[in-house]
C-alpha positions in Angstrom: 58.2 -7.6 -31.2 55.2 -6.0 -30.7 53.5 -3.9 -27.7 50.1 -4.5 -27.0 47.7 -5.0 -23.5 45.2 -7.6 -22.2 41.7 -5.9 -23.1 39.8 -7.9 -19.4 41.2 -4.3 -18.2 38.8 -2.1 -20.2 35.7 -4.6 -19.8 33.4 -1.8 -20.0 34.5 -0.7 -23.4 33.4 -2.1 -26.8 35.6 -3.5 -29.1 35.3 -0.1 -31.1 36.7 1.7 -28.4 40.0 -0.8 -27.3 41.0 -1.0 -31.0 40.2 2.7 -31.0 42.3 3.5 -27.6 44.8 0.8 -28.6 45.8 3.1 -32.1 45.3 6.4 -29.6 48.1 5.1 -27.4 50.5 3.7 -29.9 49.7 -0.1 -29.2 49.8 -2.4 -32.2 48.3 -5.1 -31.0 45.8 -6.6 -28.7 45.0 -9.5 -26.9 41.1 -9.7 -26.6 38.9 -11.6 -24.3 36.2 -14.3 -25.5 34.6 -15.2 -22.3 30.5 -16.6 -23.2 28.3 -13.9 -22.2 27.3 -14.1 -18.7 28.4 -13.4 -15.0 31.9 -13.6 -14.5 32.7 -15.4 -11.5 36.1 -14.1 -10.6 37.8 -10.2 -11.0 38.9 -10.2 -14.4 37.3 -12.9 -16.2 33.6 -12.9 -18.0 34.9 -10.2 -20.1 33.9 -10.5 -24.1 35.2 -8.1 -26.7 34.8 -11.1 -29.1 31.6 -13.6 -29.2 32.7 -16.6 -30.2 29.2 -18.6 -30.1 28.4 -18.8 -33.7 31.2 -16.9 -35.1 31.2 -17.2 -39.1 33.6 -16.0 -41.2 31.9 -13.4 -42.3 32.1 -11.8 -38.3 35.8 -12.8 -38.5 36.2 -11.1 -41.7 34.1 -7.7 -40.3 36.6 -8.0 -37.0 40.0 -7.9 -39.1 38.4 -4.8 -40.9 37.9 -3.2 -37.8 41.6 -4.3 -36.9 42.7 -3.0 -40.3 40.6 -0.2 -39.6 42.9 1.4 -36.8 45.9 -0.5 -37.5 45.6 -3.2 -34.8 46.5 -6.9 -35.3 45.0 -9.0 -32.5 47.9 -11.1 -30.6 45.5 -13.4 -29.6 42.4 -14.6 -28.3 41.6 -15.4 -24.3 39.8 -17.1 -22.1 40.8 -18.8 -19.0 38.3 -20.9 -16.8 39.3 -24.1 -15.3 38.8 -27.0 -17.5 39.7 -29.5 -15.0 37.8 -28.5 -12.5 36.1 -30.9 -10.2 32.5 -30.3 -11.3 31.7 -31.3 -14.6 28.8 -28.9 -14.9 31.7 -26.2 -14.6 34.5 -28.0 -16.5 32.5 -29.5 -19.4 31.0 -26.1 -20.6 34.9 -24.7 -20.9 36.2 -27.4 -22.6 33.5 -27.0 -25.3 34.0 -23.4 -25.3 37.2 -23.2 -25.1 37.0 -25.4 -28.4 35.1 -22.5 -30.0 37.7 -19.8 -29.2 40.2 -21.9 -31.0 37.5 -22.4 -34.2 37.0 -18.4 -34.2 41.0 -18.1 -34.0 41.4 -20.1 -37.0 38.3 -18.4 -38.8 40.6 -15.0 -37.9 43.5 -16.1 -39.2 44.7 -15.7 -35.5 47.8 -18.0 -34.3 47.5 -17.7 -30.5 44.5 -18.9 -27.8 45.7 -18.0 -24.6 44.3 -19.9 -21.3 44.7 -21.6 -18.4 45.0 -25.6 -18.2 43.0 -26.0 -15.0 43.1 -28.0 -11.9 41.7 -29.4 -9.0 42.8 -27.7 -6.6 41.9 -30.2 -3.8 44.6 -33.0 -5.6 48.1 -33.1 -5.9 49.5 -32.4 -9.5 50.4 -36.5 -9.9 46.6 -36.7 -9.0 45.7 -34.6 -11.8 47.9 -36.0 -14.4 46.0 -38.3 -16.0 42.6 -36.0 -16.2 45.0 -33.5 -17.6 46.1 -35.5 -20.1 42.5 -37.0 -21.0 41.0 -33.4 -21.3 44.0 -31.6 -22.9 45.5 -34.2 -25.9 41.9 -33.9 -27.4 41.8 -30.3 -26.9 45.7 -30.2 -28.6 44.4 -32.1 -31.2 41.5 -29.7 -32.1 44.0 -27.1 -32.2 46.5 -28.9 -34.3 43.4 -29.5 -36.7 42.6 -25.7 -36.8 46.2 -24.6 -36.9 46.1 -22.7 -34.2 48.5 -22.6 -31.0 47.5 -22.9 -26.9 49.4 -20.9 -25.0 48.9 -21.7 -21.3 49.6 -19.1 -18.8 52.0 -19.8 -15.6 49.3 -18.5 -13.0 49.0 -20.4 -10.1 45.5 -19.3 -9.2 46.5 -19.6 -5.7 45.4 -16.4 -4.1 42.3 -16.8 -1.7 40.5 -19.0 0.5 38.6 -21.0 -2.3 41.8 -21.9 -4.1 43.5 -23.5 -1.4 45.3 -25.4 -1.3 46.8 -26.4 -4.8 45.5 -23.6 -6.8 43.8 -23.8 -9.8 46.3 -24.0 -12.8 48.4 -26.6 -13.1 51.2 -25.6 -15.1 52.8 -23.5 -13.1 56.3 -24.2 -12.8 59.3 -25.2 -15.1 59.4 -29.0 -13.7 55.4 -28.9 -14.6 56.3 -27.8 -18.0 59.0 -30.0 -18.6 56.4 -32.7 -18.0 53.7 -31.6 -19.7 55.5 -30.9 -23.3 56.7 -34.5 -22.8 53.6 -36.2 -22.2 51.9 -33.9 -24.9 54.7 -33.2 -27.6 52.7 -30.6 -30.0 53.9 -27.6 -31.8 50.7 -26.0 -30.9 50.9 -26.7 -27.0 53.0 -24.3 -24.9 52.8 -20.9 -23.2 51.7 -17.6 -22.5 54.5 -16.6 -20.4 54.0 -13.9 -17.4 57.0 -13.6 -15.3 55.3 -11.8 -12.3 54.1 -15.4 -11.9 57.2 -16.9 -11.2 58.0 -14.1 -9.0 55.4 -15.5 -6.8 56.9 -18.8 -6.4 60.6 -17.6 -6.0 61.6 -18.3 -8.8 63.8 -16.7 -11.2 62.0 -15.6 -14.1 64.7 -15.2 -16.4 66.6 -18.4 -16.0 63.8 -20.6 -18.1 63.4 -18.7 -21.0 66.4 -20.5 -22.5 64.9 -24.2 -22.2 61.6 -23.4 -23.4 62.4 -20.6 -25.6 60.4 -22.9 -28.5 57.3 -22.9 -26.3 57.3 -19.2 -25.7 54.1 -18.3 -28.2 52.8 -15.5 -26.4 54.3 -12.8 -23.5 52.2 -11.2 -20.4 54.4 -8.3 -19.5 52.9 -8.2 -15.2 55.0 -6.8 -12.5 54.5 -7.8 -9.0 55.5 -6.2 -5.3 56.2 -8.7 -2.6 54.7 -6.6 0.7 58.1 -8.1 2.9 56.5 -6.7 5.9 53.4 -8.5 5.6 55.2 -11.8 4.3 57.4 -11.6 7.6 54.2 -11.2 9.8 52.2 -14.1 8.3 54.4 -16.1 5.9 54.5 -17.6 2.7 51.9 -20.3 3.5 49.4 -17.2 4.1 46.7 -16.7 1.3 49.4 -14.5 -1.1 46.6 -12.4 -1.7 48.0 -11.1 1.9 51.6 -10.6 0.9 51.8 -9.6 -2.4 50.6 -6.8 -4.9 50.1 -7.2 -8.7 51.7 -4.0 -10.2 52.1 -3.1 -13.8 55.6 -3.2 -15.4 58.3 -1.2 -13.8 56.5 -0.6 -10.7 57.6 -3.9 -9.5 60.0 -6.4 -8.2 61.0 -7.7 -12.3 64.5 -6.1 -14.2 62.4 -5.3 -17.1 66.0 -4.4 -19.1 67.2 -7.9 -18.1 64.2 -9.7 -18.9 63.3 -8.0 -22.3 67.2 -8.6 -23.1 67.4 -12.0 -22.1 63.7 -12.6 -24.3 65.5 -11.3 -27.3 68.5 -13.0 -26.8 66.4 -16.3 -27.2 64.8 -15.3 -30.0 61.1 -14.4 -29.2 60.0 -11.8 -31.5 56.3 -11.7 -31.0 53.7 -9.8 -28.8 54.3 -8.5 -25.4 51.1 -7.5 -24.0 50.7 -5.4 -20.5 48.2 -7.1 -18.5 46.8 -4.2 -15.9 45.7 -5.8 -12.4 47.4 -2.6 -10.7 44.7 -1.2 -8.3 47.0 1.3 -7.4 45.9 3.4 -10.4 42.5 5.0 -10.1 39.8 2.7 -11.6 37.7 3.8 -14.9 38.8 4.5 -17.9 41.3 6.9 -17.2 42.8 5.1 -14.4 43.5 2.0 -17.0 44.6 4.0 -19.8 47.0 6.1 -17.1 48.9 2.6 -16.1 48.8 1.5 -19.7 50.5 4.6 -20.8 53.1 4.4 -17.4 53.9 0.2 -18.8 54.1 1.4 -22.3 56.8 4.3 -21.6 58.8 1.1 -19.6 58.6 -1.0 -22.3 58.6 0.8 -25.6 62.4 1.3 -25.5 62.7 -2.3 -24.9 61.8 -3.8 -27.3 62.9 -2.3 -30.6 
């Protein structure tokens, strides 16, 4: 396997200075962040270390030289909007870009594009079915073409008022999964798995890696403290942003040891990157590279 972080956390950086920072810290790989250049409309998104609009190979080949440059590979490429959300002026744009980030990917000789499937968040998951499948089998398809793999990540995006009350992800959950591989049976469609996700729901985050262990193509390594005070004052129907904590590995409710031993057991053997939404590190640039340093040092031994 190999370590590596989500680069949304060092938006303010260039690409010179993750890879740089990256090789600093003893990271071999990263997983960096094509948003379109703009305003980002939520905490952690609009963030581009890669441009994707009219990405040629000659850009790809400059960026793997850079990569090759400080001994980097790049796990993947990201961007998660919602591309089924209600408003076509919203979802229509991510769709199409989304579509580029798979083209560069392919252009890089990168296997994984990481992201989120989307939802309306106002509908029930059957009620979302069949725009799912409409939007995503073409979307599979262009990837397939391209030979390059989607790896959807578990987040609910369930946190605050204006995701009430069904979030805005839909595959979320094993039984969602389970559906969705069947309905859209691809090599190249499966997940970016985060346990701290599951975590969230109650569920166990070991127990599925078994079942779906050919549909692991990419790992989020996120922690995640349940405040049980605050949960027994307000509930679990509460906004979670009320009851709960994103923390970095280690720091958090997940059995890192189990989890890491249970991944290799099923035989993943890829990249395990440390997303950082921690705000109890210091912010800047030496607040992120602290809490990437304190997940590394948790992680390192696990998984060699």
């Amino acid at each position: 396997m190999q370590l590596g972080f989500v680069s949304a956390i060092l938006a303010e950086q260039s690409l010179d200075d993750v890879l740089a920072l990256a090789s600093r810290e003893g990271f071999s790989t990263v997983e960096l962040m094509c948003w379109p250049i703009g305003r980002a409309d939520r905490k952690y998104a609009g963030v581009t270390h890669v441009n994707v609009s009219d990405f040629t190979q000659s850009k790809a080949d400059a960026l793997l030289g850079m990569c090759a440059l400080y001994g980097v590979s790049i796990s993947g490429l990201g961007y998660y909007p919602n591309m089924l959300d209600p408003h076509q002026d919203v979802s229509g744009p991510a769709v199409a870009h989304f579509k580029k980030v798979i083209a560069a990917a392919c252009l890089l000789g990168v296997q994984n594009v990481n992201g989120f499937v989307g939802r309306d968040w106002t509908q029930t998951v059957d009620d979302n079915w069949p725009r799912f499948l409409e939007t995503w089998k073409p979307v599979v398809r262009w990837a397939e073409d391209h030979g390059v793999r989607i790896g959807i990540e578990n987040c609910p995006m369930l946190f605050t008022r204006d995701e009430w009350p069904g979030g805005k992800n839909l595959l979320t959950t094993p039984a969602i999964w389970r559906r969705a591989f069947n309905d859209i049976p691809s090599t190249s469609f499966g997940l970016n798995y985060d346990p701290s996700h599951l975590v969230l729901q109650d569920i166990d985050p070991i127990s599925p890696l078994a079942e779906f262990k050919d549909k692991l193509f990419h790992l989020h390594a996120k922690d995640i403290q349940i405040d049980r005070a605050a949960l027994s004052e307000v509930g679990r129907f509460d906004f979670p942003l009320r009851w709960h904590h994103p923390r970095i590995p280690g720091h958090g409710e997940i059995d890192w040891g189990r989890f890491m031993a249970e991944v290799k057991r099923v035989g993943y053997d890829a990249a395990v990157c440390i997303e950082v939404e921690d705000d109890t590190f210091a912010r800047g640039l030496d607040g992120h590279t602290q809490a990437l340093r304190a997940a590394r040092d948790v992680l390192l031994p696990l998984i060699h």
